[in-house]
N, CA, C and O of each residue as an XYZ file, in Angstrom:
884
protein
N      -7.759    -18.010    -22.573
C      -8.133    -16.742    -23.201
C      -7.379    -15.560    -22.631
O      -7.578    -14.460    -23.147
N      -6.343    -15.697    -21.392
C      -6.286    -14.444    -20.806
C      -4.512    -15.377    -20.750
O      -4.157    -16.537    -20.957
N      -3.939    -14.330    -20.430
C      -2.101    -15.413    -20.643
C      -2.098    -14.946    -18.734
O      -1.445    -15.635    -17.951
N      -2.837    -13.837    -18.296
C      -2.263    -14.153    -16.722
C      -3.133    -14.240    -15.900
O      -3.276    -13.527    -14.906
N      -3.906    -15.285    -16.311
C      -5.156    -16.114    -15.624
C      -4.555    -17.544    -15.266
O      -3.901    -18.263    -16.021
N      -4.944    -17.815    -13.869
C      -4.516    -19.086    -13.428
C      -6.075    -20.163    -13.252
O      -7.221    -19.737    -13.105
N      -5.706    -21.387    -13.316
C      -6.692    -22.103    -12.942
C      -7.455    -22.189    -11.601
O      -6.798    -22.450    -10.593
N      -8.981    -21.962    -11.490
C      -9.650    -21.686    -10.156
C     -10.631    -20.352    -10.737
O     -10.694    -19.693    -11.774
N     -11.567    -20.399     -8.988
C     -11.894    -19.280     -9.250
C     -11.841    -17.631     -9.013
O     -10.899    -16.999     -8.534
N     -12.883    -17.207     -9.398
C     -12.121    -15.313     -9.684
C     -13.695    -14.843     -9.180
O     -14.772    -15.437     -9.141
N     -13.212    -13.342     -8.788
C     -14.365    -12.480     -8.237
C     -14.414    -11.594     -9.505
O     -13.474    -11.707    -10.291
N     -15.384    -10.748     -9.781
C     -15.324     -9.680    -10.629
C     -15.922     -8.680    -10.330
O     -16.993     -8.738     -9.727
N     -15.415     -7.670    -10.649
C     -15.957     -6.369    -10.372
C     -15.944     -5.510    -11.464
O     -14.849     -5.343    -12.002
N     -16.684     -5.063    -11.809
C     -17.223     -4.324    -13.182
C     -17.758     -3.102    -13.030
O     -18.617     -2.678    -12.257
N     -17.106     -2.583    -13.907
C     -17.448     -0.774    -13.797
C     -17.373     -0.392    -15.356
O     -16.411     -0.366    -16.124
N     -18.860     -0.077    -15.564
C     -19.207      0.844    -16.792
C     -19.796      2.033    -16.994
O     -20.373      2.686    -16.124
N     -19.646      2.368    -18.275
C     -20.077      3.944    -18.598
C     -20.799      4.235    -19.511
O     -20.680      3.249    -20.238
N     -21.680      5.104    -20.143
C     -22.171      5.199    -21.283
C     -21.380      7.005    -21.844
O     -22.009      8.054    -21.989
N     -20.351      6.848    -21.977
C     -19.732      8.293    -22.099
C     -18.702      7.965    -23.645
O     -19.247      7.371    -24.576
N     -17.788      8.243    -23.720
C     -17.393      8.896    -25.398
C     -16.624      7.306    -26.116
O     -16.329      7.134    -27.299
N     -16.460      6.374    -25.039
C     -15.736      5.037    -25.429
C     -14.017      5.549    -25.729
O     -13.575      6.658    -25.429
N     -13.414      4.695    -26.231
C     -12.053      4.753    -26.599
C     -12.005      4.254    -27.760
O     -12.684      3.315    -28.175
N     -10.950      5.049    -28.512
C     -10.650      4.626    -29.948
C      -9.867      3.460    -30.349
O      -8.708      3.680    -30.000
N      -9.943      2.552    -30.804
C      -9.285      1.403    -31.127
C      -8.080      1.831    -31.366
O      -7.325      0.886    -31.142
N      -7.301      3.045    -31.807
C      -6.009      3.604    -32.125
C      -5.620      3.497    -30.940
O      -4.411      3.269    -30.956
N      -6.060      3.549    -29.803
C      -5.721      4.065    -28.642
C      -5.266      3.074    -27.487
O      -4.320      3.136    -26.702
N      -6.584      1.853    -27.715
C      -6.957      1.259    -26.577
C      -5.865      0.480    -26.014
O      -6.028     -0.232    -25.023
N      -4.624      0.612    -26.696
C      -3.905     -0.548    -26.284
C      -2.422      0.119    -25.552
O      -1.320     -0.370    -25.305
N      -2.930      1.249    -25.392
C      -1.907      2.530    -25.112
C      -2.094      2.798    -23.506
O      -1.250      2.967    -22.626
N      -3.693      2.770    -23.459
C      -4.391      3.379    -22.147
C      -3.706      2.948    -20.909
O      -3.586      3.957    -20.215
N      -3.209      1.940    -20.317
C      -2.212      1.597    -19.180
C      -0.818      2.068    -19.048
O      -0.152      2.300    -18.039
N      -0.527      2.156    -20.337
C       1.125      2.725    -20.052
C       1.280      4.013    -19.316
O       0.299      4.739    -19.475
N       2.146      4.479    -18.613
C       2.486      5.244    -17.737
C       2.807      6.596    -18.368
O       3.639      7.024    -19.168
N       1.838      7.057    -17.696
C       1.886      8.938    -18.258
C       1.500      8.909    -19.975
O       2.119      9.499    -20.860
N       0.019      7.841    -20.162
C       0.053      8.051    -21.557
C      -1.389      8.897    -21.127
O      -1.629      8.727    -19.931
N      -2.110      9.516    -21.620
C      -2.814     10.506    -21.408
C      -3.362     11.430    -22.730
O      -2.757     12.077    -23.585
N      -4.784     11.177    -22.479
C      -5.381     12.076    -23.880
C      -5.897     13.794    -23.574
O      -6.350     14.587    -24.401
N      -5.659     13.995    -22.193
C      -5.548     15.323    -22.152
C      -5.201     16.218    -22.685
O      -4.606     16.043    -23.749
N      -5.406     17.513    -22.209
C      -4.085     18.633    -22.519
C      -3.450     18.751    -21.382
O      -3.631     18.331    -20.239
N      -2.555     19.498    -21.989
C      -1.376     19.620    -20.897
C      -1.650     19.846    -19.752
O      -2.765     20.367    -19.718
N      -1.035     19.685    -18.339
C      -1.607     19.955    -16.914
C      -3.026     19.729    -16.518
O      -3.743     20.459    -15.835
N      -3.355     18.337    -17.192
C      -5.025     18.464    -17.067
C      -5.081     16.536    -16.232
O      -5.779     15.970    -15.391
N      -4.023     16.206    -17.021
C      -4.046     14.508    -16.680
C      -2.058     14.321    -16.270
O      -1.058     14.798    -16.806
N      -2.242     13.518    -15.241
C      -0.754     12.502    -15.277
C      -0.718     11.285    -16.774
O       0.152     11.197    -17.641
N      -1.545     10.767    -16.674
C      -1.367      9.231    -17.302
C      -1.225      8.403    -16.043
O      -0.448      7.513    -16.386
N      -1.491      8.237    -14.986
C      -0.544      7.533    -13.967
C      -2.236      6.711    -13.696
O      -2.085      5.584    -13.225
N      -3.443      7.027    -13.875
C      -4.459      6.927    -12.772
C      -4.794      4.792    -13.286
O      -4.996      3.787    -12.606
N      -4.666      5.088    -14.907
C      -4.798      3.413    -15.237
C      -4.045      2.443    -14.952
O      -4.376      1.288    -14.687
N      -2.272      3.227    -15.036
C      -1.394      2.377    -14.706
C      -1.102      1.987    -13.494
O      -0.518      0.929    -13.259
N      -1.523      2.900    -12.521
C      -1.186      2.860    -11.255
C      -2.811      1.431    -10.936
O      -2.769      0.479    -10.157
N      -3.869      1.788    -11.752
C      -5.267      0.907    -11.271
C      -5.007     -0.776    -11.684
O      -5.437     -1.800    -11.153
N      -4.088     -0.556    -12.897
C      -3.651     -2.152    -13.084
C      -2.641     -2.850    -12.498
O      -2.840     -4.044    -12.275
N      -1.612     -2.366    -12.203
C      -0.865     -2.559    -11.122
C      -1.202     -3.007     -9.411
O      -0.718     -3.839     -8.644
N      -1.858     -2.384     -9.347
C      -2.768     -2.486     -8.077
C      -3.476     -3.777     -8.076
O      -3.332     -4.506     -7.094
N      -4.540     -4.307     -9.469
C      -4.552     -5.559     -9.588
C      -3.519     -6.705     -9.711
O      -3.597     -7.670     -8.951
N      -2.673     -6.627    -10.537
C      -1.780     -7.848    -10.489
C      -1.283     -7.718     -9.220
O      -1.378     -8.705     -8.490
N      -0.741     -6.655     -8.762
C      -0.111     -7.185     -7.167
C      -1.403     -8.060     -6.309
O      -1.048     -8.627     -5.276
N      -2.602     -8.152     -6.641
C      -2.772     -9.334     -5.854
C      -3.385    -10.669     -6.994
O      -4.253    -11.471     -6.651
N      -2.785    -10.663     -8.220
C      -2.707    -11.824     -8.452
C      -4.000    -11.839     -9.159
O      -4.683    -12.859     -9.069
N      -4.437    -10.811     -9.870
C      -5.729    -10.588    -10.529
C      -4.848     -9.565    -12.138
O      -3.721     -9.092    -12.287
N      -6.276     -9.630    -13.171
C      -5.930     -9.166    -14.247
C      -6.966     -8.143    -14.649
O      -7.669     -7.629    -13.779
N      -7.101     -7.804    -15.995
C      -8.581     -6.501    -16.213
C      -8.608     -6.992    -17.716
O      -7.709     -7.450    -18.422
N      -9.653     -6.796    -17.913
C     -10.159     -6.713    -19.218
C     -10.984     -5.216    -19.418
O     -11.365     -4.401    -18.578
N     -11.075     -5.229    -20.772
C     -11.872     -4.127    -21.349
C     -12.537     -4.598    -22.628
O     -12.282     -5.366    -23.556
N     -13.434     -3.842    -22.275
C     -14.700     -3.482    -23.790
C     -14.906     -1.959    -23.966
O     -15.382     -1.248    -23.080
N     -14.470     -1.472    -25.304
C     -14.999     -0.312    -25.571
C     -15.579     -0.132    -26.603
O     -15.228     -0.965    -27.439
N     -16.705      0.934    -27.158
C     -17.001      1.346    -28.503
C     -17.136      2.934    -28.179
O     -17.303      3.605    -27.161
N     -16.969      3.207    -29.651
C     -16.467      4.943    -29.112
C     -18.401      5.417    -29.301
O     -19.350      4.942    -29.925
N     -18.250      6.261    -28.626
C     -19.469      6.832    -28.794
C     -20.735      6.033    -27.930
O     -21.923      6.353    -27.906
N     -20.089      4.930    -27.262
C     -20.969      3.964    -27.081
C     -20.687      3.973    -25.315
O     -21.700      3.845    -24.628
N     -19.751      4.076    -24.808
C     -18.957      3.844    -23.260
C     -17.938      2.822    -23.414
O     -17.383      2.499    -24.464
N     -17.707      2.236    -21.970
C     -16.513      1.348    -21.863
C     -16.764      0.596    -20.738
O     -16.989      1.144    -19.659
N     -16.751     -0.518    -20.862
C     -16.501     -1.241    -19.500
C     -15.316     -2.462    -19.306
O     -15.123     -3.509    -19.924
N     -14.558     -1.769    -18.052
C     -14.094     -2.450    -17.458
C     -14.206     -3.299    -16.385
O     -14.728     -2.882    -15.351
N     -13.582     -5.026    -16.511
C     -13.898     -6.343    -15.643
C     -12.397     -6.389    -15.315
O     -11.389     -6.489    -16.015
N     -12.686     -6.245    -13.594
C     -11.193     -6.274    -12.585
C     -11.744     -7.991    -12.212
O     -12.937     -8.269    -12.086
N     -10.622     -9.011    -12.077
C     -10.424    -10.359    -12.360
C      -9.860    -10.296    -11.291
O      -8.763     -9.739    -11.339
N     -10.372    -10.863     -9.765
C      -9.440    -10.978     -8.522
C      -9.169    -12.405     -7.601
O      -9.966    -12.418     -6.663
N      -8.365    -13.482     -7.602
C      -8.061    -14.541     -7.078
C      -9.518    -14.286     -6.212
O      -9.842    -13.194     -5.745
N     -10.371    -15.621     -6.099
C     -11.031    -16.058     -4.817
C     -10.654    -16.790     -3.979
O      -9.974    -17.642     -4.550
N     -10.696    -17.035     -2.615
C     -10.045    -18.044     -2.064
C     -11.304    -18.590     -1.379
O     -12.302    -17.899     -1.175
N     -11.181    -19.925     -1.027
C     -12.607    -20.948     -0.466
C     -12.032    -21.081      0.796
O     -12.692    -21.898      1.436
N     -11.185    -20.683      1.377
C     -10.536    -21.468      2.916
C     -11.204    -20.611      3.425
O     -11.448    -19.503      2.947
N     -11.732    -21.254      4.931
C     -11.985    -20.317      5.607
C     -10.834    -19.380      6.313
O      -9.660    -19.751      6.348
N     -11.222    -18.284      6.804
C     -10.581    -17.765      7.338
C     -10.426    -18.170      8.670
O     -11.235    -18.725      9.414
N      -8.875    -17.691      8.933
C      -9.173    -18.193     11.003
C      -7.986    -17.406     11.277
O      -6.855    -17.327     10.797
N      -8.741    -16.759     12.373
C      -8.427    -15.653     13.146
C      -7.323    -16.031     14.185
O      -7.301    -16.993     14.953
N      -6.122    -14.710     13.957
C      -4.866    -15.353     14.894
C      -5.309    -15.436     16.237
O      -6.315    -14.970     16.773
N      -4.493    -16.029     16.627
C      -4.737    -16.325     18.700
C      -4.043    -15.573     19.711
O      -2.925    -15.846     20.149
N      -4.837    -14.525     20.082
C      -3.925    -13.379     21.037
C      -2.934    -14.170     22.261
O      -3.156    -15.325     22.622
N      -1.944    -13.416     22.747
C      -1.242    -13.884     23.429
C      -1.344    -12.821     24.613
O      -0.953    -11.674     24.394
N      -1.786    -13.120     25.686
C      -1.988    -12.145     26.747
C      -0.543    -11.593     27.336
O      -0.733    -10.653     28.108
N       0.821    -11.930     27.173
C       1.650    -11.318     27.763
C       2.139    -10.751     26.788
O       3.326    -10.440     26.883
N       1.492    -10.462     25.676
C       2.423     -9.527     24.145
C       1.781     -7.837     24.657
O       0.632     -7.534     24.976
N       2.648     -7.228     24.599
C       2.258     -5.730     24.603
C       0.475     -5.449     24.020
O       0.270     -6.102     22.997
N      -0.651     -4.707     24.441
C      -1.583     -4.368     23.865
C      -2.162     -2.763     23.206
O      -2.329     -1.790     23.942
N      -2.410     -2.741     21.715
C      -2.716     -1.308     21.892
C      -4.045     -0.536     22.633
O      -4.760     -1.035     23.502
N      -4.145      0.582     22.144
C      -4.967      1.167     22.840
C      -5.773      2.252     22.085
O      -6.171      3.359     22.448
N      -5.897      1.506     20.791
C      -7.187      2.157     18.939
C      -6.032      2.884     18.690
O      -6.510      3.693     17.894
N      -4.814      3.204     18.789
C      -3.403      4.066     18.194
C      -3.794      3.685     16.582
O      -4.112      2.558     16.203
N      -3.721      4.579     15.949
C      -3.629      4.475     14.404
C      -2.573      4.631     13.791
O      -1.987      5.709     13.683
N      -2.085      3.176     13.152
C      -0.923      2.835     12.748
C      -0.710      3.068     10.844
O      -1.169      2.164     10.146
N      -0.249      3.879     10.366
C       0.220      3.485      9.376
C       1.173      2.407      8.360
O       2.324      2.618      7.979
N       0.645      1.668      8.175
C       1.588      0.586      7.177
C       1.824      0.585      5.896
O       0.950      0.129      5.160
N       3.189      1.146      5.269
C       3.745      1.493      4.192
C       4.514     -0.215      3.648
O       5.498     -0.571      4.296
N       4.113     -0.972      2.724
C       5.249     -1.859      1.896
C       3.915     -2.347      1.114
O       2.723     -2.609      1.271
N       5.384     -2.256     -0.227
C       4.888     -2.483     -1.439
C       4.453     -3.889     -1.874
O       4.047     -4.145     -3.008
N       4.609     -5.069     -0.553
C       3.809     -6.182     -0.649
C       2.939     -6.275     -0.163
O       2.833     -5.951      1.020
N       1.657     -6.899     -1.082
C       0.354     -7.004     -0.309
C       0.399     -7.723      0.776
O      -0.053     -7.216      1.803
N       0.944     -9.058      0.816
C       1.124    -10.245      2.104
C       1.256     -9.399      3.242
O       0.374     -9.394      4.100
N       2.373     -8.609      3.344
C       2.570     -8.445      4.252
C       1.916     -6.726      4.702
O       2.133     -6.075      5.724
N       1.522     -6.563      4.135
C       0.240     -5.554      4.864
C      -0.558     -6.084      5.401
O      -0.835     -5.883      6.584
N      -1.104     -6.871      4.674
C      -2.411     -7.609      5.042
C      -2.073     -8.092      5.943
O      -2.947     -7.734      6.733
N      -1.182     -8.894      6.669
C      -0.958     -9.829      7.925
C      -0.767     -9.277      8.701
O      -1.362     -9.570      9.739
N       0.285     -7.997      8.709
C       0.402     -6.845      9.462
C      -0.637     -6.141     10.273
O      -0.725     -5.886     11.474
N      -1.526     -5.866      9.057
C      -2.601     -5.328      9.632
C      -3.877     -6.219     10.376
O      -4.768     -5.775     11.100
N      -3.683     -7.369     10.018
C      -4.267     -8.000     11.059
C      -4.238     -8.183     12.392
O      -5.137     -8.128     13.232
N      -2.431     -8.534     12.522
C      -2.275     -8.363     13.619
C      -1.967     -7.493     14.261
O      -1.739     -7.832     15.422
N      -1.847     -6.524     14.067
C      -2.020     -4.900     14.780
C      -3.371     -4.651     15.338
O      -3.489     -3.873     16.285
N      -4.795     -5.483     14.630
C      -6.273     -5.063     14.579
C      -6.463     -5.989     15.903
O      -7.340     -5.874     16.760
N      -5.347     -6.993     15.835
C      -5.888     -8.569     16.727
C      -5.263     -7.387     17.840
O      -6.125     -7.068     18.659
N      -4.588     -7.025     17.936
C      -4.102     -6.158     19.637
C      -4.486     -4.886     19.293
O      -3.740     -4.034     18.810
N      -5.900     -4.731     19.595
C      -6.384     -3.316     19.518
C      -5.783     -2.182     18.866
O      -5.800     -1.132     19.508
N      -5.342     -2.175     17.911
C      -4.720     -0.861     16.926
C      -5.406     -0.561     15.677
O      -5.670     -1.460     14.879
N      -5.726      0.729     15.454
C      -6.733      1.262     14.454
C      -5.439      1.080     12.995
O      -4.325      1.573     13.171
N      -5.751      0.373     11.689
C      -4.602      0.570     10.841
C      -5.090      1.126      9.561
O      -6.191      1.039      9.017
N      -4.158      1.632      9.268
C      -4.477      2.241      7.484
C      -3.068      1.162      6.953
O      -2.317      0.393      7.553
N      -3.212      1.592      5.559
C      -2.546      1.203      4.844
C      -1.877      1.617      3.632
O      -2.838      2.089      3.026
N      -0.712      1.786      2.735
C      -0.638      2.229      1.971
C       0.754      1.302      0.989
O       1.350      0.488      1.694
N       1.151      1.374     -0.201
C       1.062      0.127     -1.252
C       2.679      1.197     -1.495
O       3.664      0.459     -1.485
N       2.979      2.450     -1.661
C       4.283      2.982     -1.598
C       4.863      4.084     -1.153
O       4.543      4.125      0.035
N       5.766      5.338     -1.479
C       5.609      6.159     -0.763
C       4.887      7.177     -0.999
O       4.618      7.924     -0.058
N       4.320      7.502     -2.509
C       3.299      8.688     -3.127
C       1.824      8.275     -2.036
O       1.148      9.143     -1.483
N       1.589      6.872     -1.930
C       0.322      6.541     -1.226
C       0.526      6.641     -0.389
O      -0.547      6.906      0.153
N       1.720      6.625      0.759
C       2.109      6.966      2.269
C       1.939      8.336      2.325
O       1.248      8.753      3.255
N       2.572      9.418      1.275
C       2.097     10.713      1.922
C       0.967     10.864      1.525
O       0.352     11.066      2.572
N       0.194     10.910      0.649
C      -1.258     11.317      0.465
C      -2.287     10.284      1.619
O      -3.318     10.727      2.124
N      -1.921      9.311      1.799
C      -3.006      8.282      3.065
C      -2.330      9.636      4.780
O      -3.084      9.898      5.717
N      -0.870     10.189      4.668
C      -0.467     10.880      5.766
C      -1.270     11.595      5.785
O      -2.244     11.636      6.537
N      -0.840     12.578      4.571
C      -1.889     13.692      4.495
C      -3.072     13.868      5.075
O      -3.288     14.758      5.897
N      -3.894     13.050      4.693
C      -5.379     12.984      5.144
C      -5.616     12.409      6.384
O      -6.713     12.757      6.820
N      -5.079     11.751      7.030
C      -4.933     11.084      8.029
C      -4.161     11.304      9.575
O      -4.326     10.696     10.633
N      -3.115     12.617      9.159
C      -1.749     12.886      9.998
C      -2.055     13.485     11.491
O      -1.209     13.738     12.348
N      -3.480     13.650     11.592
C      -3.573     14.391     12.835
C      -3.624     13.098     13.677
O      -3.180     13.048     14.824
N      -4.098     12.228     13.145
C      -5.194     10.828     13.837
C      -3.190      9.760     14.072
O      -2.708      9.501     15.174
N      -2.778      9.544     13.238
C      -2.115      9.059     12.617
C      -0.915      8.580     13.913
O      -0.216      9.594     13.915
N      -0.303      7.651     14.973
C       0.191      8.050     15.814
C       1.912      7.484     15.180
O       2.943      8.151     15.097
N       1.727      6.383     14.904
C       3.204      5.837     13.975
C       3.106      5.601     12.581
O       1.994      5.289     12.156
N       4.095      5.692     11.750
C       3.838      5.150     10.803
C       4.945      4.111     10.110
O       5.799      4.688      9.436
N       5.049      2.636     10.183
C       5.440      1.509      9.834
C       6.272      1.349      8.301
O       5.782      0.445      7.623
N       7.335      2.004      7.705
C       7.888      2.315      6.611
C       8.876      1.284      5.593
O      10.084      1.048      5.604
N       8.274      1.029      5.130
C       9.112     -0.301      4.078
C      10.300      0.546      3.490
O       9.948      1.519      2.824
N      11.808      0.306      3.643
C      12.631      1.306      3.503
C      13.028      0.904      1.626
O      13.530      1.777      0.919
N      12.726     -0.398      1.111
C      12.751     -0.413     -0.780
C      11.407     -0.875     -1.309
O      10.800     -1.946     -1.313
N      11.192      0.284     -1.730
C       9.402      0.020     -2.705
C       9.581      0.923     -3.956
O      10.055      2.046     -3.780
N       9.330      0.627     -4.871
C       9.024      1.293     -6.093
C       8.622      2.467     -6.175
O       8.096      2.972     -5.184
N       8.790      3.338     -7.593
C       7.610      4.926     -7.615
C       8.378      5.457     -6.588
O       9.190      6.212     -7.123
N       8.567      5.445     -5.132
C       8.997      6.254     -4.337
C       9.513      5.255     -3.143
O       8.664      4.632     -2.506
N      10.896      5.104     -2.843
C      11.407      4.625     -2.114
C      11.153      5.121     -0.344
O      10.599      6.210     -0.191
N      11.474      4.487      0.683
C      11.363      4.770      1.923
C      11.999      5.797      2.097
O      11.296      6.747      2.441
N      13.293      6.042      1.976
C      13.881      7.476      2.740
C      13.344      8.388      1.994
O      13.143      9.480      2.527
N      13.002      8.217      0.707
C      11.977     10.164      0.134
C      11.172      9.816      1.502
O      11.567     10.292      2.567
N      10.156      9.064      1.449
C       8.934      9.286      1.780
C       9.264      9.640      3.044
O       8.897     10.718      3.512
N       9.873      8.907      3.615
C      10.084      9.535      5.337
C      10.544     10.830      5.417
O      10.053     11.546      6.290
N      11.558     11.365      4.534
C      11.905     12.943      4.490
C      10.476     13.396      4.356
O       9.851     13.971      5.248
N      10.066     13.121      3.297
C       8.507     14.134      2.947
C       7.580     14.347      4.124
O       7.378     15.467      4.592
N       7.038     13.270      4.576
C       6.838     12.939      5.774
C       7.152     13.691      6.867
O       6.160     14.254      7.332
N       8.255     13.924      7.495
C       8.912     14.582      8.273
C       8.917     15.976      7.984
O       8.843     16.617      9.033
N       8.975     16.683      6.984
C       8.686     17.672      6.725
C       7.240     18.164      6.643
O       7.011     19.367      6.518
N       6.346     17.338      6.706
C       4.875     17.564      6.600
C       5.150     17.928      8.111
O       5.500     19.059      8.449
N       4.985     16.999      8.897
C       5.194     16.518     10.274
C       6.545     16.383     11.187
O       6.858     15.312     11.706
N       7.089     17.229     11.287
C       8.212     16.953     12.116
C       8.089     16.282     13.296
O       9.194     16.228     13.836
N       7.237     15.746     13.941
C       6.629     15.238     15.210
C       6.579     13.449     14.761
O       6.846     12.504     15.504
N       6.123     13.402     13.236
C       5.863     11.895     13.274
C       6.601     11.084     13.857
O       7.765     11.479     13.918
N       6.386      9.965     14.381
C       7.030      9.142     14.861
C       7.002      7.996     13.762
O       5.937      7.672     13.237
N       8.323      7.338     13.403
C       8.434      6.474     12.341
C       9.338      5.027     12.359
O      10.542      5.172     12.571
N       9.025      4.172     12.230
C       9.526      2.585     12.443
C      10.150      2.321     11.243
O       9.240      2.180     10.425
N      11.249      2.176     10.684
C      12.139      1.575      9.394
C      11.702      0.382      9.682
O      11.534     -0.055     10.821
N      11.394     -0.503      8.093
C      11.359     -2.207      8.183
C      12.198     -1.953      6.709
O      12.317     -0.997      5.943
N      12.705     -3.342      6.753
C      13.364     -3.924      5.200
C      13.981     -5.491      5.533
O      13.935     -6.261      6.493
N      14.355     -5.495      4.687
C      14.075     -7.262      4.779
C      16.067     -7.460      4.242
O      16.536     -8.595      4.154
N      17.060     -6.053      3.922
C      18.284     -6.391      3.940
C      18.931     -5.614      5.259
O      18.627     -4.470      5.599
N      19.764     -6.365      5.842
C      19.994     -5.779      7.215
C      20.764     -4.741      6.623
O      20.523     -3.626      7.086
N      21.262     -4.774      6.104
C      22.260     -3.268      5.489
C      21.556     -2.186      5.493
O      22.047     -1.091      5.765
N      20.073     -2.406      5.131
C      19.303     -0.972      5.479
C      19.016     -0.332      6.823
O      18.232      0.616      6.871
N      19.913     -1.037      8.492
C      19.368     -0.653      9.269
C      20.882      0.450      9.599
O      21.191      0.945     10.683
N      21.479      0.561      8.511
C      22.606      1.632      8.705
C      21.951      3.075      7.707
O      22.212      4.262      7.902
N      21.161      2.559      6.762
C      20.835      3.444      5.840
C      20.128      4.738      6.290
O      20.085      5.830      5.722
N      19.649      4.383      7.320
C      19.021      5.426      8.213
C      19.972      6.857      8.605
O      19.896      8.080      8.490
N      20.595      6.153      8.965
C      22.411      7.271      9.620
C      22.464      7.988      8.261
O      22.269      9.179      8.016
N      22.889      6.613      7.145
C      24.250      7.186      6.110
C      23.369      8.634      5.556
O      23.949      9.649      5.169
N      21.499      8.440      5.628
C      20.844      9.475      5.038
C      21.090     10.422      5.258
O      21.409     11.222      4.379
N      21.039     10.758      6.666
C      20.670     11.287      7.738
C      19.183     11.476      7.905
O      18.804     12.647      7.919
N      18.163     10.412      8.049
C      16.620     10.429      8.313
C      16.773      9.416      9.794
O      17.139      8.272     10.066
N      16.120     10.917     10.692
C      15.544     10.703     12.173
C      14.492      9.422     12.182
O      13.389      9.819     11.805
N      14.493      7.927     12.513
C      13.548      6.967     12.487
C      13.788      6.837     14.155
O      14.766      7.170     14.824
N      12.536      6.235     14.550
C      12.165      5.955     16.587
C      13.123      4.022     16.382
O      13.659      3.353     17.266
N      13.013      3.808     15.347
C      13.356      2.029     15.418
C      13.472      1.580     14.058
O      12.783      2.219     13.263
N      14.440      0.277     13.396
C      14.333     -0.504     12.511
C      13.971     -2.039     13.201
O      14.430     -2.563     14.216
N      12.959     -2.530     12.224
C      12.644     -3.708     12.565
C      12.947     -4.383     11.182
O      12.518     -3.885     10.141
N      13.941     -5.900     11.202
C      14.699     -6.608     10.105
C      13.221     -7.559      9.292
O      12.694     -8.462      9.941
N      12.865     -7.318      8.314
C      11.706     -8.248      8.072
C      12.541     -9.808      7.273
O      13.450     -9.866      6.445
N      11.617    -11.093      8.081
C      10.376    -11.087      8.444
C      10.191    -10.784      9.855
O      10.683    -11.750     10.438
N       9.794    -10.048     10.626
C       9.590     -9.476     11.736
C       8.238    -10.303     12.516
O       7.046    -10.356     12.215
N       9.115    -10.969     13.773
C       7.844    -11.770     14.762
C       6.935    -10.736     14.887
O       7.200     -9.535     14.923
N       5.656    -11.357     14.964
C       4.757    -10.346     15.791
C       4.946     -9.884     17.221
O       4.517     -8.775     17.538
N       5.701    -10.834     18.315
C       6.397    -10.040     19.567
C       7.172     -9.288     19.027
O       7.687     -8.511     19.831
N       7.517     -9.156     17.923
C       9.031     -7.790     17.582
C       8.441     -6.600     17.608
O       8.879     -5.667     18.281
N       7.192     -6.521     16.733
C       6.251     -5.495     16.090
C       5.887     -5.012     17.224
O       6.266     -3.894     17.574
N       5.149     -5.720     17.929
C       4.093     -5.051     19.125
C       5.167     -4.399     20.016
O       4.993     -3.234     20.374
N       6.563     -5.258     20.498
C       7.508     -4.501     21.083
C       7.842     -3.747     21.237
O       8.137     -3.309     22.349
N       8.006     -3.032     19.859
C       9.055     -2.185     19.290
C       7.824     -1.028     19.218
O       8.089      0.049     19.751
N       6.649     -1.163     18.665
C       5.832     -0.538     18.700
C       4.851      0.077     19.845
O       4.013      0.927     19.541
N       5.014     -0.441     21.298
C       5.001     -0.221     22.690
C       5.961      0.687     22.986
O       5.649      1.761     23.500
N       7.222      0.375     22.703
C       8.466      0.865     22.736
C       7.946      2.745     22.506
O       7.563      3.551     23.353
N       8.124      2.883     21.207
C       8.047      3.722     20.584
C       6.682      4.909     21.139
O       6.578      6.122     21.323
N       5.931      3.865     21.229
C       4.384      5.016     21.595
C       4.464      6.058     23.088
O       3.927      7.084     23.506
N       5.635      4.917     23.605
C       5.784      5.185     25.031
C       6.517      5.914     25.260
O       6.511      6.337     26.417
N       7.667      6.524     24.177
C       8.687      7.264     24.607
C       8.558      8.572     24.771
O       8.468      9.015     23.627
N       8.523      9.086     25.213
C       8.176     10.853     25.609
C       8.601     11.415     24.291
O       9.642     10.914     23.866
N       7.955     12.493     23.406
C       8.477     13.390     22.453
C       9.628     14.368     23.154
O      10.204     15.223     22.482
């Protein structure tokens, strides 16, 4: 019934309304990017496309029901997994933090998520963010607390060097770690000219991370 539904099971999460519904003229419009029934300067279009997106990157889909006059509800469709979980195994001679609140910028879920585990497994407070519009607005709110922030240098919507300029201009103080996964980006830094404390080549050991990230916390401004 669904073309990007896989076999197994799914979590759901459902959110409804009893407010004006959507017009069948419409409904098939509502995700596309910057489509918007506002007036002018009132809406992006960005808030659905950016909310479905957000699902498939982890491998989930959405459905909808609307009637106009009636509300709307939407069913977010998210992979379940049955394994248990099991918790990585600290290594007592790896560098340890000390609750430092780390920002983690890349546009793959995997590797946030693992990231941020193991940053949590050696005492480090982490946020997270999916590109660079969500790196400065998670900065924003966050920038006083905020001590590094972990930068995927190719992600969509907004690539690494905007965001680190933006960034840097919020904050001239931030301290910032380049990752990318083509070594050619650990020149890209220079050719910009964007001030980074370190590049780390992904896939990056967890002794690299904690290293480099010891490294960095430690260096005198």
């Amino acid at each position: 019934m669904n073309l990007e539904a896989n076999v197994g099971s799914y979590l759901i999460i459902s959110v409804e309304d009893t407010g004006d519904g959507i017009s069948p003229d419409i409904i098939d419009q509502i995700f596309d990017p910057f489509f918007t029934t506002k007036e002018l300067g009132q809406g992006t279009g960005l808030g659905l496309s950016t909310a479905i997106s957000i699902v498939k990157s982890h491998g989930g889909f959405l459905k909808i029901y609307s009637e106009v006059d009636r509300g709307s509800r939407f069913q977010i469709y998210l992979p379940a997994s049955e394994a248990a979980e099991t918790l990585p195994t600290v290594e007592e001679n790896l560098p340890q933090g000390q609750g430092e609140l780390i920002l983690v910028v890349d546009d793959e879920a995997p590797i946030r998520e693992v990231t941020k585990r193991w940053l949590e497994t050696y005492h480090y407070e982490v946020l997270t963010a999916y590109d660079g519009i969500d790196a400065i607005a998670t900065f924003a709110e966050h920038q006083q607390d905020i001590a590094v922030v972990l930068m995927d240098m190719m992600m969509p919507q907004m690539n690494g060097p905007t965001a680190i300029k933006t960034l840097q201009k919020m904050n001239p103080q931030v301290k910032i770690i380049a990752t990318s996964g083509l070594p050619s980006d650990s020149n890209l830094a220079t050719t910009l000219s964007i001030d980074v404390e370190s590049f780390l080549l992904k896939p990056y050991a967890t002794e690299s991370l904690l290293n480099t990230l010891h490294k960095v916390l430690r260096t005198p401004e």
